[in-house]
Structures are given as C-alpha cells and as structure tokens.
MIFIZA-487003 format. One record per residue (C-alpha): x, y, z; residue in three letters. Coordinates in steps of 0.25 Angstrom, whole numbers. Each point is the difference from the previous one (the first is absolute). Layout:
N
X | Y | Z | Ala
...
end
This chain:
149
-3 | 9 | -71 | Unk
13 | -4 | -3 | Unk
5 | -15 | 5 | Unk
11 | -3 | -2 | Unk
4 | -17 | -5 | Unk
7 | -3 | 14 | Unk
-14 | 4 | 6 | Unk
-6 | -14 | -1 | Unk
11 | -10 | 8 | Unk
-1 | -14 | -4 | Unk
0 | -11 | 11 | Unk
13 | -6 | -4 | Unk
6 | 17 | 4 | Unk
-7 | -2 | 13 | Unk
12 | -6 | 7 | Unk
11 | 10 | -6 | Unk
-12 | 14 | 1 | Unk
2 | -3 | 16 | Unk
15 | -1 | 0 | Unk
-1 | 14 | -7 | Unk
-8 | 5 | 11 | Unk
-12 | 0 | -12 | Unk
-14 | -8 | 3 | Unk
-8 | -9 | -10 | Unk
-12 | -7 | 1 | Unk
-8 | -10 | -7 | Unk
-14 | -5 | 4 | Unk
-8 | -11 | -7 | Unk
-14 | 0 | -3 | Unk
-10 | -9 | -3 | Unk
-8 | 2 | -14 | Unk
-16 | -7 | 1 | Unk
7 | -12 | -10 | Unk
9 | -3 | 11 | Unk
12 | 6 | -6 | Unk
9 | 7 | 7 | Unk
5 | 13 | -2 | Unk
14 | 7 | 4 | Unk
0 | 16 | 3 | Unk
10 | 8 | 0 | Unk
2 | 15 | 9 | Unk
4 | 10 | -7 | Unk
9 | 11 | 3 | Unk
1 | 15 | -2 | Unk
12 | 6 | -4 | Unk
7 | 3 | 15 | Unk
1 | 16 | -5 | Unk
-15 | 0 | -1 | Unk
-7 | 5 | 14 | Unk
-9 | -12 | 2 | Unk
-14 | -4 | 8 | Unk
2 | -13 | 3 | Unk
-10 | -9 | 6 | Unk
2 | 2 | 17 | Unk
-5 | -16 | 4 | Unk
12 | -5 | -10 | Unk
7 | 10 | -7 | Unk
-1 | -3 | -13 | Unk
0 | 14 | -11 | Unk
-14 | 4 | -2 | Unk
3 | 12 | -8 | Unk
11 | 13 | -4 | Unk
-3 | 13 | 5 | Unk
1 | 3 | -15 | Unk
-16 | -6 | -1 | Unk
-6 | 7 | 11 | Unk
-12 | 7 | -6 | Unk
-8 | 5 | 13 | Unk
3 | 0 | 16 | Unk
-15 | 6 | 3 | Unk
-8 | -15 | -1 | Unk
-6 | -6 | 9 | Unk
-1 | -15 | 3 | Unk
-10 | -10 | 9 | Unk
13 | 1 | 10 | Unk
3 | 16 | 0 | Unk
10 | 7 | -11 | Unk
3 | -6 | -13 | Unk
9 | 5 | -10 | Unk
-5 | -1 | -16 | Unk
13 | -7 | -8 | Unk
2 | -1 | -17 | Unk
6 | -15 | 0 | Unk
3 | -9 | 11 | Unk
9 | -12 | 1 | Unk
-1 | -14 | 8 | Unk
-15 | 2 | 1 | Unk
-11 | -9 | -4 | Unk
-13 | 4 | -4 | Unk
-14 | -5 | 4 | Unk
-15 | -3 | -7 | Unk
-4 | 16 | -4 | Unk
-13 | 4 | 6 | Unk
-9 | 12 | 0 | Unk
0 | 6 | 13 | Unk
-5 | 15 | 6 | Unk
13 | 8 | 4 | Unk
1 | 13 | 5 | Unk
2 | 6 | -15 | Unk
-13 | -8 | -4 | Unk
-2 | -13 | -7 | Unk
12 | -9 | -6 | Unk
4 | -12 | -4 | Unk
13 | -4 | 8 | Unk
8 | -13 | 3 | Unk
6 | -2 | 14 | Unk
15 | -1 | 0 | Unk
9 | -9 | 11 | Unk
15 | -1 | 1 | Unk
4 | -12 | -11 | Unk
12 | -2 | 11 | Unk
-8 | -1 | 13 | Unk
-14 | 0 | -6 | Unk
-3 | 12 | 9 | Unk
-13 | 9 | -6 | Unk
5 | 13 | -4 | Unk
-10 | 8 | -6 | Unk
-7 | 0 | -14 | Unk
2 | 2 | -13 | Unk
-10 | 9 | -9 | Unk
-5 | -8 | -10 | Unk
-12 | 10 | -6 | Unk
-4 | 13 | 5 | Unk
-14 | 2 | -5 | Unk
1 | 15 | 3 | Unk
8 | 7 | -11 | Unk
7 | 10 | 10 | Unk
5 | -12 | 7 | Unk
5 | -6 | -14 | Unk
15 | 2 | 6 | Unk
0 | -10 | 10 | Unk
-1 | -12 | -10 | Unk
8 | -9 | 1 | Unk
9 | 6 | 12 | Unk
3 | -7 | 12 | Unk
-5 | 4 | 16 | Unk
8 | -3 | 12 | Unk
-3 | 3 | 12 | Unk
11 | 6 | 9 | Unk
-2 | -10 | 10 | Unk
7 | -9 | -7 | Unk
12 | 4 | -8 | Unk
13 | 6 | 7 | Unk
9 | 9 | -8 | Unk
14 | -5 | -4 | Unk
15 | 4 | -8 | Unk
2 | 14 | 2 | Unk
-11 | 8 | 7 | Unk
11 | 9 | 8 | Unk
end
C-alpha cells in the first residue's frame, strides 16, 4: 500500500491542515511506565477509494486491499483486507470461527478505539493459510469515501 509522506500530519500542521480544508489529529496514550505517547492518523492518498471508519472517519483501508466481501463477522458482513491503516491490534487468541480453529487478534479503531474486527494471526488448517496476517472488518463499521461514483 502506497502512503505517501504528507500522510502522517504533525500537530504543529494541524492549525494550517484545517485552513486547507484538510484534518489532522493526534491522540496521546499512556505506556504502563507512565510515559505518554503521541499518535499520529494517517492518511490515504485522496485518488485512492477508501473504507474509513464510520464513528470517526479516519482511513481504515484502500479498496486496492480488499481481498474478500463474503466474511462474516459477530455483527453481520465483513470484508477480508491485505493492509490497514490507523488500526490498533489487540492480545492474539485461539478462537472457533466458522472456518475452523484460529489464532486472532481483535482490532479497534487507533482514532476512536472503536472494535473492528480481527486480525488472522495463525490459521491452523493449511487451506485457510491465506488469511494470516489479513485484517476483518465488519461492515457495520466502516463507510466508503473519495470516489465511489
């Protein structure tokens, strides 16, 4: 996936990116030492047609990655993506899927810490080998954005 250098905006751009009609946005966290630590949104290219997250609208992904439309999540359809941006990846754990038995990590939105979906960590059947390390997300929370005509 292709991003280009102006995708991350740095907080000192945030007053200028909105003059431009553009949005930045930072968020702090806190590390378990009690040190803080500053996240920046990134940004896909504004030609790319884009899934972005539909609580806050920051880029979750390009059309470009999209793998699969035919998953299925806990709340209805999911769609089964290459790479992802501005997502945030939980503890892996093995869980029972429809497919069968794999190790996946929940996914939230690193904007609005929205859940997502899951990432596919380990499939432990070899004809489900594909999905590791691709991303779900459930339709119920992305919209599409740039360019769907």
């Amino acid at each position: 996936m292709h991003i280009s250098l102006l995708s991350l905006l740095f907080e000192e751009a945030a007053t200028e990116g909105h003059a431009n009609g553009q949005s930045s946005s930072s968020s702090s966290h806190s590390t378990g030492s009690g040190n803080m630590v500053k996240t920046f949104q990134a940004y896909l290219p504004p030609t790319n047609r884009t899934y972005s997250c539909v609580h806050c609208r920051a880029h979750l992904a390009s059309h470009d990655e999209l793998i699969s439309k035919s998953f299925q999540g806990s709340q209805g359809r999911a769609y089964l993506f290459n790479s992802v941006v501005n997502v945030a990846c939980g503890q892996a754990e093995e869980r029972v899927l429809l497919t069968g038995l794999h190790a996946v990590a929940d996914i939230y939105c690193e904007c609005c810490k929205t859940p997502l979906g899951w990432k596919y960590e380990h499939a432990f059947e070899s004809s489900q080998k594909y999905k590791e390390g691709k991303y779900i997300i459930e339709l119920a929370h992305m919209i599409k954005e740039n360019g769907w005509d």
